[in-house]
matplotlib code that plots the C-alpha trace (Angstrom):
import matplotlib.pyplot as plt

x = [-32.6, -29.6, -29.3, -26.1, -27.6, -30.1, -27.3, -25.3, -28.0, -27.9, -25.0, -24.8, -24.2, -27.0, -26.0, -28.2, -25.3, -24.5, -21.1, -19.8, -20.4, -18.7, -20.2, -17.6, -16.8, -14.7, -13.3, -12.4, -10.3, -10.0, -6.3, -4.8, -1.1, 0.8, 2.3, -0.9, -1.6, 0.5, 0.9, 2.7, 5.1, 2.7, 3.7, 0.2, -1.7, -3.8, -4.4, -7.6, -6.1, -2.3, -4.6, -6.5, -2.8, -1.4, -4.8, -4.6, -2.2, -0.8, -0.4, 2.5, 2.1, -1.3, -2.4, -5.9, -5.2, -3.7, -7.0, -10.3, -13.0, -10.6, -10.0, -13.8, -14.1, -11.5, -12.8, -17.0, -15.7, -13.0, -11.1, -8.8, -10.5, -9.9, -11.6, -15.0, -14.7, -12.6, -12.4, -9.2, -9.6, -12.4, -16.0, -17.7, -21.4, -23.9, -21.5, -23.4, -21.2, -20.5, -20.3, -22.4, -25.3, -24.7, -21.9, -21.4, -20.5, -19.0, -22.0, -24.4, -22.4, -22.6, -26.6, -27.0, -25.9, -28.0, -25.8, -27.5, -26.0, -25.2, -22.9, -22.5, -20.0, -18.5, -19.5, -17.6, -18.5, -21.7, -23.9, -26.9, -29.5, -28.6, -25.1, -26.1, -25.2, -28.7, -29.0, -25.5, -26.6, -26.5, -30.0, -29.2, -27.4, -26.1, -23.7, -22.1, -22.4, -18.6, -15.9, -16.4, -14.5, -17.0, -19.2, -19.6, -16.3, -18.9, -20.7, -17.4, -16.2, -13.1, -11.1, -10.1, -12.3, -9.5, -9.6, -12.1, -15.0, -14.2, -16.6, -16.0, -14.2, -11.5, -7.9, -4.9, -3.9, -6.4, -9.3, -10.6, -9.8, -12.0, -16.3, -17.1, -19.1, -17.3, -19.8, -19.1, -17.5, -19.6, -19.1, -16.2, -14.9, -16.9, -20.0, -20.6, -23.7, -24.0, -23.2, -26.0, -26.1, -28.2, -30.4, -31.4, -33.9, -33.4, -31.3, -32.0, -28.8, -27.5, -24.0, -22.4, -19.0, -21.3, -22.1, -18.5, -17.5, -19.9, -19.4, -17.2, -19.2, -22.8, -21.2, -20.1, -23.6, -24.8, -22.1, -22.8, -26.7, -26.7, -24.4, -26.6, -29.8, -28.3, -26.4, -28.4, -27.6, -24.7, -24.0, -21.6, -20.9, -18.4, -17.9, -16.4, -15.5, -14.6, -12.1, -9.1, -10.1, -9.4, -11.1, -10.4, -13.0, -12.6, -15.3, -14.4, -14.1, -10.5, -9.8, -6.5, -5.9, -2.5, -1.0, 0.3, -2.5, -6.5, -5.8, -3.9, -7.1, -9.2, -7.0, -7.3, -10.7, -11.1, -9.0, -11.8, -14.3, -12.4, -12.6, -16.4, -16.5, -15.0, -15.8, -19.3, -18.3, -16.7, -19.8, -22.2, -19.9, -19.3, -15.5, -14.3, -17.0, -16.7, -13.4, -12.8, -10.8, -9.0, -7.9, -7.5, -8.2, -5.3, -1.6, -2.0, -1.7, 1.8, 0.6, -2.4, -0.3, -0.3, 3.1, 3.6, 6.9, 9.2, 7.2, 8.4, 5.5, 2.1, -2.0, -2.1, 0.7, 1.9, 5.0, 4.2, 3.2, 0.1, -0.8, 0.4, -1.9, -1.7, -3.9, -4.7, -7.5, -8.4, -10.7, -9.4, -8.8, -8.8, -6.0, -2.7, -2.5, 0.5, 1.2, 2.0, 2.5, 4.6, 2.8, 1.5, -2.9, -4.8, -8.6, -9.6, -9.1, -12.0, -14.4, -13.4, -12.1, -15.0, -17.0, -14.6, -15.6, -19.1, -19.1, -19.8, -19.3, -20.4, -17.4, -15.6, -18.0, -16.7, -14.6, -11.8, -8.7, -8.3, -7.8, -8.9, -6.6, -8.0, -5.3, -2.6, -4.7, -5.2, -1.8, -1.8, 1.1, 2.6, 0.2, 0.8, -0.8, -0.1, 3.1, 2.4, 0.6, 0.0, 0.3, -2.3, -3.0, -6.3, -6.0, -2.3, 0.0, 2.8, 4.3, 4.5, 5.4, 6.7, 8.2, 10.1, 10.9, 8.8, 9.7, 8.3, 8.0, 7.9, 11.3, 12.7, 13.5, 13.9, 13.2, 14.1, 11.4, 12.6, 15.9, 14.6, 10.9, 11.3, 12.6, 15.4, 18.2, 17.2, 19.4, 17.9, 21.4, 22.7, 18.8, 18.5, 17.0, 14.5, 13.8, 12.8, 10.4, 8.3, 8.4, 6.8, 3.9, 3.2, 2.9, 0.7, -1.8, -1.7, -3.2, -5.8, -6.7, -4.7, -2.6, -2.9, -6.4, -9.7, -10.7, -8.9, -10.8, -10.6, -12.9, -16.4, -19.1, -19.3, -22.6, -24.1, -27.5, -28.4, -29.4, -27.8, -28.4, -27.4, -29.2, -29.6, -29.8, -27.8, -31.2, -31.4, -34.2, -34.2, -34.1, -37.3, -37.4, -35.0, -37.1, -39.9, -38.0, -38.1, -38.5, -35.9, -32.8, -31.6]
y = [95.7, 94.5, 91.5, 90.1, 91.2, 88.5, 86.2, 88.3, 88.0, 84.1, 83.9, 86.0, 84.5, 85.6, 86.0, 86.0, 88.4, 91.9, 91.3, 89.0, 91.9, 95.1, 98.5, 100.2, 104.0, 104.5, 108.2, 109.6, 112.6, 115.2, 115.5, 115.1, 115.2, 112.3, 114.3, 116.9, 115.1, 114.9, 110.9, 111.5, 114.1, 117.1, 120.7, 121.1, 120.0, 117.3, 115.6, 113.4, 111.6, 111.1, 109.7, 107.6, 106.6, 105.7, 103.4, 101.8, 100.8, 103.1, 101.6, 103.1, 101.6, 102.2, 103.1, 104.9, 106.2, 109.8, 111.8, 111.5, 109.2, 106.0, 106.4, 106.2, 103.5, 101.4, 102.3, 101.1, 98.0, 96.1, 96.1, 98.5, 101.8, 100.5, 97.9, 99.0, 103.1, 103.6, 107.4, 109.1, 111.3, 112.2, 113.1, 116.2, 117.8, 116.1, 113.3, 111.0, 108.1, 107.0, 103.6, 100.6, 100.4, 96.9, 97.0, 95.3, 97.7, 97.8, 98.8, 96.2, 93.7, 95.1, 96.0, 92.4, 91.3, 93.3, 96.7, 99.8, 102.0, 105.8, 107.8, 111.7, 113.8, 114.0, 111.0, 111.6, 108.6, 109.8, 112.8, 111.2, 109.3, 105.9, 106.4, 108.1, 106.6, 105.9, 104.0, 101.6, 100.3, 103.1, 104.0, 107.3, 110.0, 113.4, 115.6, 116.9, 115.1, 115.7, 118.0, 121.4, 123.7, 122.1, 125.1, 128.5, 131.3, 133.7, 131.4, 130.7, 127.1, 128.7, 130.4, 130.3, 132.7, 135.0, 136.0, 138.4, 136.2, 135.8, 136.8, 135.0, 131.1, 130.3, 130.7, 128.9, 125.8, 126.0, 126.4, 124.0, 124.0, 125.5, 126.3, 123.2, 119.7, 116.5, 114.3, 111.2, 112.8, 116.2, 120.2, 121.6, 125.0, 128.2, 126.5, 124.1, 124.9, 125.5, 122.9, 120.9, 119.5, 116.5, 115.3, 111.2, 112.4, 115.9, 119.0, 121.4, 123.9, 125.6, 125.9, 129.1, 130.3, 130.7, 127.1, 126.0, 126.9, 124.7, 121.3, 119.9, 121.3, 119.5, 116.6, 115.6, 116.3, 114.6, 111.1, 112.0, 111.9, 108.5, 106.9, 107.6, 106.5, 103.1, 102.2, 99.2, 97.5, 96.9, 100.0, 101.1, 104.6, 106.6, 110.3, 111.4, 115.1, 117.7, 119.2, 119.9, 120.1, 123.5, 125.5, 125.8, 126.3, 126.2, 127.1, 130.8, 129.0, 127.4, 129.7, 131.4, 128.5, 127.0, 130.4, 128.6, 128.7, 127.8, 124.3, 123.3, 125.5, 122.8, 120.2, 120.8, 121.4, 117.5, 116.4, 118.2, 115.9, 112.6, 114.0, 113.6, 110.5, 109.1, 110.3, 109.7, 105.8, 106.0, 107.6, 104.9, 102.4, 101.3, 101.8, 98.3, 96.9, 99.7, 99.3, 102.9, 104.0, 107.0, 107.8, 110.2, 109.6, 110.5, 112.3, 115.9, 118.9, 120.6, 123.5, 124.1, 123.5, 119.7, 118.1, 114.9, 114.6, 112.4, 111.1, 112.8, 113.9, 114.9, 114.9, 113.1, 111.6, 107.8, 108.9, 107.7, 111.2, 111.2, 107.8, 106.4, 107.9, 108.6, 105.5, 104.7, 102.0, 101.8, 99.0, 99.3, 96.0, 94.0, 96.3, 96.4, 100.3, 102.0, 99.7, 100.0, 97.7, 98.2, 95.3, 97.1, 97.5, 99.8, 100.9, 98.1, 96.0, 97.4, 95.6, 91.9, 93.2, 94.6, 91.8, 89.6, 91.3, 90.8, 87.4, 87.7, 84.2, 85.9, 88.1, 85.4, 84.8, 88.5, 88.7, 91.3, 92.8, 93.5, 91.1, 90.8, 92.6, 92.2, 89.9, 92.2, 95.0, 92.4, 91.1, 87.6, 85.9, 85.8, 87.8, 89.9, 92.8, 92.4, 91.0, 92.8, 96.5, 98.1, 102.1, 103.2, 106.8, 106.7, 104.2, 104.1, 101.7, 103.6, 101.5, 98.1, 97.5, 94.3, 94.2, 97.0, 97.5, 99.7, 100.5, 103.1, 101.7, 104.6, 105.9, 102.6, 103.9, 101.3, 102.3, 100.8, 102.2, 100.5, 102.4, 104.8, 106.1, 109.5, 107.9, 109.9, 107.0, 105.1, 102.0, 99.9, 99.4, 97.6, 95.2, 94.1, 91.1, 93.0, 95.4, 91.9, 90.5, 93.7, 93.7, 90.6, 91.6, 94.5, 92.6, 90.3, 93.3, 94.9, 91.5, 92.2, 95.7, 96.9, 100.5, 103.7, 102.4, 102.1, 98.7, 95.8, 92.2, 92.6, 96.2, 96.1, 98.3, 102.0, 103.0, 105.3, 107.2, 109.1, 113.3, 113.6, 116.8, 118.9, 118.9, 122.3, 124.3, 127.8, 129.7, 128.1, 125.1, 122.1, 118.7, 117.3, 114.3, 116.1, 119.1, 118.0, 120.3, 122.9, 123.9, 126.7, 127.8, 131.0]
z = [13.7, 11.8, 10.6, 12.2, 15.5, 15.6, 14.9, 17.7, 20.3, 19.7, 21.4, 24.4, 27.9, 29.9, 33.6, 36.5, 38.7, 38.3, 39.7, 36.9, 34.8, 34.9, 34.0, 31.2, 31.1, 27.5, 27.7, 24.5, 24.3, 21.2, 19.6, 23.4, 23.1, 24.6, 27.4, 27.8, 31.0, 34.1, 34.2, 31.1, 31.7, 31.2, 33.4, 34.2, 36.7, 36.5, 39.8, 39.3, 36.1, 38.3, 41.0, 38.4, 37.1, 40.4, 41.3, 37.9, 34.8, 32.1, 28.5, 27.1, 23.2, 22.4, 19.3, 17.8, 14.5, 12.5, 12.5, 14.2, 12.3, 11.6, 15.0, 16.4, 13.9, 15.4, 18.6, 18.1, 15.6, 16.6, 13.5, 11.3, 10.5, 6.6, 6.7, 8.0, 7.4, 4.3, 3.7, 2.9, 5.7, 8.2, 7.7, 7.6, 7.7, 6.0, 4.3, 2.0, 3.9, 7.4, 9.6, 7.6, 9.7, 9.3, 11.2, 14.7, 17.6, 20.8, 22.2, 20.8, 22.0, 25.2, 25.0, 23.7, 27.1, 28.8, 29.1, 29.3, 26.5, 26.1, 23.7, 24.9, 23.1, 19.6, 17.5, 13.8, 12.2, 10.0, 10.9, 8.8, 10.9, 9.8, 11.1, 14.3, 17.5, 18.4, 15.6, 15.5, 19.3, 21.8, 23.8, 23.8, 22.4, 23.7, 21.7, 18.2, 15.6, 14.4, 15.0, 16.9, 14.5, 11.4, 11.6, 10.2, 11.0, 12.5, 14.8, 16.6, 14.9, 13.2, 15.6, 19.5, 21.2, 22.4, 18.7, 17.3, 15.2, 11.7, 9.0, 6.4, 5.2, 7.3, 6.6, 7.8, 9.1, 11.8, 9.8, 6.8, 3.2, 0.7, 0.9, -1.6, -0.9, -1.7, -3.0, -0.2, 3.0, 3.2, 3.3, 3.8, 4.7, 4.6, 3.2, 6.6, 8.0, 11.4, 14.5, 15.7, 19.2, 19.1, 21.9, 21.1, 17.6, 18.1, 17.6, 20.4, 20.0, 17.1, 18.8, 18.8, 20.8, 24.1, 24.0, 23.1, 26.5, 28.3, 26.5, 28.8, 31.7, 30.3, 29.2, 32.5, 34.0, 31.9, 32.5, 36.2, 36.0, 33.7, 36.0, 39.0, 37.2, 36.0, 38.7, 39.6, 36.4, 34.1, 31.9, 29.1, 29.0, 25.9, 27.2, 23.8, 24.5, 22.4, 24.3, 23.2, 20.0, 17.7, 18.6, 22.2, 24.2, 28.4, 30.4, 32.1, 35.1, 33.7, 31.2, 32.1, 35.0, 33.0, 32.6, 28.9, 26.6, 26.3, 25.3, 28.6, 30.7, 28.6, 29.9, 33.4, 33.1, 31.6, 34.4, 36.6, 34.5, 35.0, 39.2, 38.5, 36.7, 39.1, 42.2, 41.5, 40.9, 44.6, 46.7, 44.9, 45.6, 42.0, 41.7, 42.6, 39.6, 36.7, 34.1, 33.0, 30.6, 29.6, 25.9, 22.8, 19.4, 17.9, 18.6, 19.6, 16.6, 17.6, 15.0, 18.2, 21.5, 22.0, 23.7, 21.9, 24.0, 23.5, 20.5, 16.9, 14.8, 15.3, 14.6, 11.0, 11.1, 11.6, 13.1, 16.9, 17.9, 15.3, 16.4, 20.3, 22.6, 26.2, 28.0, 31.2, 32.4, 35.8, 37.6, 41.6, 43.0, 39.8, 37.8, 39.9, 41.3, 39.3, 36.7, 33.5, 30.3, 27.1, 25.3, 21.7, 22.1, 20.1, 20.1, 17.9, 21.0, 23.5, 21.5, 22.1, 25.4, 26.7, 25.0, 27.3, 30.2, 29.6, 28.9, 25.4, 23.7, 20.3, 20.4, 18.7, 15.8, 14.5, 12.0, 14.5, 14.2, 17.6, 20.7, 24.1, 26.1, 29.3, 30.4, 30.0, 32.4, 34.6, 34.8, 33.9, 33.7, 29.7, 28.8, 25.2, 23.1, 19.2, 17.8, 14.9, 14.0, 11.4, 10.8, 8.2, 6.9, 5.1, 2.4, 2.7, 4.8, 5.9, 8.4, 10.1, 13.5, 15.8, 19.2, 19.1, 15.6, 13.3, 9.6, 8.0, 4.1, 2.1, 2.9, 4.0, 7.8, 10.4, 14.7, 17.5, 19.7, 23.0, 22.7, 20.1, 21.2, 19.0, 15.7, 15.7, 14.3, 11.2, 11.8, 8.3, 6.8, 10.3, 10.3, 6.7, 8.0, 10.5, 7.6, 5.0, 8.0, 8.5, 4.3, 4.4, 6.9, 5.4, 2.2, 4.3, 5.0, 1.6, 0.1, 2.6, 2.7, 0.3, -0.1, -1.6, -3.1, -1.5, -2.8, -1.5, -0.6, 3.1, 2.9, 4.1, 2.3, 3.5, 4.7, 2.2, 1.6, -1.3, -1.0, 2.4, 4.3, 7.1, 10.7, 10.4, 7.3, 7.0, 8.0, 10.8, 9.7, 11.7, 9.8, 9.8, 11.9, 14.2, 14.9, 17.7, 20.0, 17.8, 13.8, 13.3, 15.6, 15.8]

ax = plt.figure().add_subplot(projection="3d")
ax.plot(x, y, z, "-o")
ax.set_aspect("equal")
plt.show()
């Protein structure tokens, strides 16, 4: 147990009725582009999620982060991804860092007040078992461990499977950079072993292009089966997919069903998934007490198909196409049916929000970045997201934003995003004055967690073990610890 959970625990508001509780689905999308889904101006069809739109609230400035493991950070902390997660980029196979198993989580809040707790899907924020999910406050575990193209070519992981299988390192944008370890964040390129799919303690699939097609598929029986089992008490659920993540990877059933490319088929077949979420809420009579929430972790890769219209920029970016995502919470009968809010909220705010929710008093003994934003989904009156965010890149601040100005500091480029959402007009030389105030907060957050290094006072301490290794080895060897379902994987 961690020691700030004890002092957690302390402070939980125990509650005697279900009802004053609600159970929390968290839906996390891979590189989905802001207009990949048809409540925001996608061609595709995606009927469950406009329903899911039209019964709930869409937050049109919401913010995760450029790439995918700040972003999960955010996400399970409630703060900056700098300040808990510092890497200059994302993680990869058998990383000798991940998330400080010290480090409070949305989900041990919510299993501290009594939430039952399950992760399934792509986790990315530490592959080693101190950094696992089952071991940073959720019961149970189903999924990858990272990314679904951080594999070897020949198994599948480097290329779309309407391409032949490659035989040897990747090439290209698509694929990763050269077959070497870095000594923190893990293997990289043509040297990553294969992909594990973890079940709780063990890895029971060495995933190969066969089993890339059913992901989305399994993990929604699996979301369907836990919410059945727990529906008689409170529950927290994050269905991370992979989907749409490079490689793309439909089941046959959708693939071909867009008639544009393999990542709108995956698309449509997540809007099938969110059908099933939800529908399953409905028959058991759950929808009017379960807040579910629909997100991705980052802007959509143009290079792969995403639509990040009429946001400029992409995936890995802080140009609002690598960093606003396409939202959408629903809760019928508590959040107004087709609503929307521009107020600015980001990941790091489901933490105290859900912690709100749950009547979690200890919420406010964390040190957060985010706020509770459940007034602004429920539509209180003068209710506000942040009056000021900040854009950051890995260790580097790029840009500051409040109300509807954003300046990006590097090149000095001031946006009007109510007038100019796709930073097309720099107007700086007419807003000296608006340019000197965003200065100064980004000043204000460089004293804190600095910029362009990884040290500043505000970061916490990575997790970190020493000899870290994969959960499968290239032969096929299961990790011990990992292997009671089986020793070696073909």
């Amino acid at each position: 147990m961690k020691p700030l959970f004890l002092l957690l625990s302390s402070f939980i508001a125990w509650h005697s009725s279900f009802a004053a509780t609600p159970n929390i689905v968290l839906i996390n999308i891979d590189d989905l582009g802001y207009a990949d889904i048809g409540p925001f101006g996608a061609k595709i069809s995606t009927p469950n999620i406009e329903r899911m739109a039209k019964e709930g609230m869409k937050l049109m400035s919401h913010y995760a982060a450029p790439v995918c493991t700040p972003s999960r950070a955010a996400m399970m902390t409630g703060c900056y991804p700098k300040r808990v997660l510092p890497v200059p980029h994302v993680l990869f196979p058998a990383a000798a860092v991940g998330l400080n198993p010290n480090a409070i989580t949305v989900a041990e809040v919510l299993r501290a007040a009594g939430y039952a707790t399950a992760c399934i899907g792509k986790w990315h924020l530490g592959d080693q078992p101190e950094f696992l999910p089952t071991s940073q406050g959720f019961d149970s575990y189903f999924g990858i461990p990272y990314s679904n193209d951080m594999g070897p070519a020949a198994e599948g992981s480097k290329s779309n499977p309407d391409q032949p299988l490659r035989k040897g390192p990747a090439k290209g944008k698509a694929g990763a950079g050269k077959a070497e370890a870095d000594p923190e964040t893990g293997v990289k390129g043509g040297a990553q072993p294969p992909l594990p799919l973890v079940d709780n303690h063990n890895v029971v699939e060495r995933v190969k292009a066969a089993q890339q097609h059913t992901f989305t598929r399994r993990y929604t029986e699996r979301a369907v089966k836990y919410i059945r089992k727990n529906q008689k008490q409170p529950f927290f659920l994050y269905l991370a997919h992979n989907a749409v993540h490079f490689p793309h990877y439909p089941h046959q059933d959708f693939t071909g069903k867009s008639g544009i490319s393999l990542q709108k088929d995956w698309a449509m077949e997540l809007d099938w998934s969110v059908g099933q979420v939800l529908d399953t809420l409905r028959e058991l009579k759950l929808d009017a007490n379960t807040l579910v929430i629909f997100t991705s972790d980052n802007g959509g890769p143009l290079n792969q198909g995403a639509d990040n219209s009429p946001l400029r920029g992409s995936k890995g970016s802080t140009l609002e196409g690598g960093i606003r995502v396409c939202t959408i919470a629903w809760w019928p009968g508590k959040i107004a049916a087709d609503s929307k809010t521009n107020e600015i909220t980001a990941h790091m705010d489901w933490l105290p929000t859900f912690g709100a929710l749950a009547r979690c008093k200890s919420v406010g003994e964390l040190q957060l970045d985010g706020k509770d934003i459940s007034p602004v989904l429920l539509g209180q009156k003068d209710a506000a997201g942040h009056d000021v965010f900040h854009y950051y890149a890995g260790f580097n601040l790029q840009a500051v934003r409040s109300g509807a100005w954003k300046l990006h500091l590097g090149k000095n480029e001031l946006y009007n995003l109510d007038d100019d959402i796709g930073e097309a007009r720099n107007v700086a030389a007419d807003h000296a004055d608006i340019v000197s105030q965003l200065q100064k907060h980004a000043e204000t957050m460089k004293a804190d967690l600095g910029d362009k290094t990884k040290d500043a006072p505000g970061v916490r301490e990575l997790g970190r073990v020493e000899h870290p290794q994969p959960l499968i080895s290239a032969d096929g060897t299961v990790r011990k610890g990992f292997n009671k379902i089986a020793k070696t994987l073909p």
